[in-house]
N, C-alpha and C positions, 0 to 999 in steps of 0.2 A: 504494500500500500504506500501512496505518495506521503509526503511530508507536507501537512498543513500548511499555507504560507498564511503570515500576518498581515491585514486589510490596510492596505496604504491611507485609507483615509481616518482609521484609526490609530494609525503608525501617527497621523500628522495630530491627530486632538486630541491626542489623550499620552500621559505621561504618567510611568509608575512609580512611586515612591522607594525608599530604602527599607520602608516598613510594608510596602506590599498596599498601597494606596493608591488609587488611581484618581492624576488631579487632571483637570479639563479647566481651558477658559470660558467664562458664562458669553453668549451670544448677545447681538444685536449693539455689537460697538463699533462695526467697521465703518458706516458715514450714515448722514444725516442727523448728528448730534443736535444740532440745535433745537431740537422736534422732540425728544426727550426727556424727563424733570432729568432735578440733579440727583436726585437722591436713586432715581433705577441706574445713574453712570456712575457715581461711587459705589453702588454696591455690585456692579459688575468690572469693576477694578480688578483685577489684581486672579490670582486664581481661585479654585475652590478645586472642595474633594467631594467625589462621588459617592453617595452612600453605597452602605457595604457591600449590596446581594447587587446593585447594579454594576458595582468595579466588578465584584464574581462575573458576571454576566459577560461585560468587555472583555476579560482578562480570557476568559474559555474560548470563549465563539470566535470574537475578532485578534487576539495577542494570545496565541498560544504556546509563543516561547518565550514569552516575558517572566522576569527574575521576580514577578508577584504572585504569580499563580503556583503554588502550593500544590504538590500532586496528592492526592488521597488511597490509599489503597480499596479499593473495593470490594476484594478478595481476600480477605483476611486468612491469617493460616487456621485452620480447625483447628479445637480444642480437644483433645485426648485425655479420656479417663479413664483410670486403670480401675 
């Protein structure tokens, strides 16, 4: 089977943290500022982080060699009792 590739346009908006976070810039700042209060442009300053089960979400489907995604075993080894 092939090797997954990672979604260039997820490659480009989203960024994983050291702690397995994934931080995105908030939309709607590229032009027409003037037409916006201030307060929706300071609080789309700067970056933010994606809540948890949506970074999971990114991190599987579109980044799947990113150093945030955590492998899980599925398969666990059977328990044996004598």
């Amino acid at each position: 089977m092939p090797k997954m590739k990672t979604k260039s346009a997820a490659k480009k908006r989203f960024m994983v943290t050291g702690s397995g976070k994934v931080k995105f810039k908030p939309a709607k700042m590229r032009h027409m500022q003037m037409n916006k209060p201030k307060s929706m442009k300071r609080k789309a300053r700067g970056t933010s982080i994606l809540a948890e089960m949506d970074g999971r979400i990114i991190l599987e489907n579109f980044m799947p060699y990113s150093r945030g995604l955590k492998k899980t075993n599925h398969n666990p080894a059977p328990i044996v009792l004598d």
